[in-house]
Residue, then its C-alpha position, 0 to 999 in steps of 0.5 A: x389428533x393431539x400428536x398434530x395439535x402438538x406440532x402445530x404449537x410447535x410450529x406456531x411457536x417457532x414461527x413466533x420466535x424467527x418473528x420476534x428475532x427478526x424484529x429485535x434485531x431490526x430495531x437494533x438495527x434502526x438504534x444503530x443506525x440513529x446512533x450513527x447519524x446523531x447530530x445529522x443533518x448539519x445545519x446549513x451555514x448561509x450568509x449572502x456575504x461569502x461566495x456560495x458553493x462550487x459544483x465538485x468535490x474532491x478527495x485528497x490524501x495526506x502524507x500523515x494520518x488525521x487525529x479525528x477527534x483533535x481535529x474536531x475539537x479545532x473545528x468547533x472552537x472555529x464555531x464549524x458544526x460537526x458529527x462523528x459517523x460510527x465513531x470514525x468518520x468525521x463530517x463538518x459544515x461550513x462556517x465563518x471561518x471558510x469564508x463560504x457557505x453551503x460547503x462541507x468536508x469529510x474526515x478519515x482517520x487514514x488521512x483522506x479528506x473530501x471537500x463537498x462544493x468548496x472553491x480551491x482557496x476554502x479546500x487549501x484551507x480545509x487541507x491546512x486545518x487537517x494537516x495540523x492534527x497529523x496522528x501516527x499511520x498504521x500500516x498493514x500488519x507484516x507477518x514475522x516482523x513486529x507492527x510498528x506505527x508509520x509516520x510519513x513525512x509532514x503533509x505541508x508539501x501537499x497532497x499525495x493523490x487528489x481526485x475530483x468529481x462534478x456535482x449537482x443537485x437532483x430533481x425534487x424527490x430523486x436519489x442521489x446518483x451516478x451518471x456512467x458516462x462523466x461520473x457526475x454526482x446528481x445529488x439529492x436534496x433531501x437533507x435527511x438522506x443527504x449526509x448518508x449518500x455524500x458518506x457514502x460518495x466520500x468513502x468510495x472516493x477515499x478509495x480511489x485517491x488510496x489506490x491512485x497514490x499506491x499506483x504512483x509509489x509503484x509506477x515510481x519503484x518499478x521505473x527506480x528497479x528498471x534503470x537500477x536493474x539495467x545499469x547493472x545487469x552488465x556488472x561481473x566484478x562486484x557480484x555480491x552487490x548486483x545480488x543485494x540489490x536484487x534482494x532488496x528490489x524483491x523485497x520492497x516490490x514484496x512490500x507494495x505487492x502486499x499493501x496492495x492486495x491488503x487495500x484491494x480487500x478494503x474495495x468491498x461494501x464498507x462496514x460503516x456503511x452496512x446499515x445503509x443500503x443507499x450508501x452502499x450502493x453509492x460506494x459501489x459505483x464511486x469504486x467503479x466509475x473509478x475502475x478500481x478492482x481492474x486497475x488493481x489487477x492491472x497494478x498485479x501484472x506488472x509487479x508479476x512481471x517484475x519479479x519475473x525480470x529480478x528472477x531472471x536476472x538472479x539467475x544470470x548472477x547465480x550462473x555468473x558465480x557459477x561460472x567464476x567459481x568453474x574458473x577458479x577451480x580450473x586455474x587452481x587444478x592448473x596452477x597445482x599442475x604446473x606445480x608437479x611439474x616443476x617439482x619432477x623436472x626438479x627432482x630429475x635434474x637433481x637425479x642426473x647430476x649425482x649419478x656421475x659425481x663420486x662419493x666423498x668418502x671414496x675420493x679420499x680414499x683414493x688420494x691416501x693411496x695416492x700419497x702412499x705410492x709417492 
């Protein structure tokens, strides 16, 4: 009877502690998670003189990284508010300064904005403000080579990759959701889960304008490689640069390749969002209306079969130098031959004459005997 008073404390005292872990580490959650959304919901900027909003939103990708905290700065000395999601995300409100009301924008340091219910004049405006605090871009870490910081070209020329969505507002008391079919955004009107789901959306939509841009660069290359590779698949008399323009070719689609899988990993639950359940399902259907782990997938074909057309044609040039060293071989063994030849003909003609001719010494022999007789 005490042995199973005892372990029924024990029990009862480890179901206290898994009790209380869970509850600490729930509250650290919810500290968290009010951390996170500080300065959230923004306040609404509403003036009847300024056009209202627009049902879209729409993701760019600069050509540059975004100074986050910079771009801040410039936005609230415009009088925009602003709040700053773990530290990474930058949120901004309408304001004067837009000339529209109702609107907002979201910031990535990668480069991405997401402009929430902006006409094209306020988004040109928005993209303007952003491409004036360019920061360094980081690329993906390559193993063997020392990481250095990106700096693409300035993004004045315009957007790398857009993509747009329809939205409206939902019913009283709805989540935010996704329609299957056309992708509209039916968003909720509840302003303390609002600015959660539209980060959620925007980091989902951030994902797809990455890829979308990452698919140009190498639809772009492989078309580049294709007609490079072809014009010179017919060239034999300079073979060393066939081979260096395969080895570049591979290395390049190397690079692409990797960039590509690296921001495949990215296509899972966001970290930023692994406190908010709602928004991470959010993220999740943004990534598949979009169709982003096929489309990556498809993208990895068809590097796959590039490298397998560089393979094969390294191959034709290995066996092209094969081939040309074979003839050199045979046309110095001939060369050699004709050589020997030349050298025995030589040698017998050489033989054949002195064998009929007399010493020297024995024809003046001779004409002192002759000299004698006279």
């Amino acid at each position: 009877c005490v042995s199973n008073a005892v372990m029924l404390r024990r029990g009862v005292a480890g179901v206290a502690d898994i009790v209380v872990t869970e509850a600490t580490a729930r509250l650290q959650a919810a500290r968290q998670a009010r951390k996170a959304t500080a300065g959230l919901p923004l306040p609404a900027f509403v003036d009847a003189r300024y056009a209202g909003p627009e049902p879209r939103v729409s993701a760019s990708l600069l050509g540059s990284a975004i100074d986050v905290v910079r771009l801040r700065g410039h936005l609230e000395a415009k009088g925009c508010p602003t709040a700053l999601w773990q530290g990474q995300v930058l949120l901004c409100g309408s304001c004067e300064a837009f000339e529209q009301q109702l609107c907002s924008a979201v910031f990535l340091p990668d480069g991405c904005v997401v402009c929430w219910h902006m006409s094209r004049a306020t988004e040109q405006l928005t993209l303007e403000l952003a491409s004036r605090s360019l920061a360094h871009r980081r690329g993906p870490a390559r193993l063997g080579a020392p990481e250095a910081s990106q700096q693409p070209a300035s993004s004045s020329g315009g957007p790398l990759a857009t993509e747009e969505l329809d939205v409206v507002d939902a019913v009283a008391d709805a989540t935010t959701s996704i329609n299957k079919h056309d992708g509209c955004v039916q968003l909720t009107v509840n302003p303390q889960e609002r600015s959660a789901h539209q980060i959620g959306l925007s980091l989902g939509l951030a994902s797809a304008v990455r890829l979308e841009a990452l698919e140009k660069r190498i639809e772009r290359q492989l078309e580049v490689d294709w007609r490079d590779m072809r014009s010179q698949a017919g060239i034999i008399l300079n073979l060393s640069s066939v081979s260096r323009r395969i080895f570049l070719a591979e290395n390049t689609l190397h690079e692409l390749r990797y960039e590509l899988n690296s921001e495949a990993g990215s296509f899972n639950a966001a970290d930023l969002l692994w406190d908010h359940a709602p928004a991470e399902r959010l993220y999740d259907k943004v990534v598949a209306h979009f169709d982003l782990r096929r489309r990556t997938a498809i993208l990895n074909e068809r590097l796959s079969y590039s490298f397998d057309f560089l393979h094969t044609l390294g191959e034709h040039v290995r066996h092209l130098y094969s081939v040309r060293l074979e003839r050199m071989i045979i046309l110095l063994i001939f060369l050699e031959l004709i050589v020997g030849i030349v050298g025995l003909q030589h040698g017998s003609h050489s033989g054949s004459h002195g064998s009929g001719a007399k010493p020297p010494q024995q024809c003046s022999d001779m004409d002192s005997k002759v000299v004698a007789r006279q």
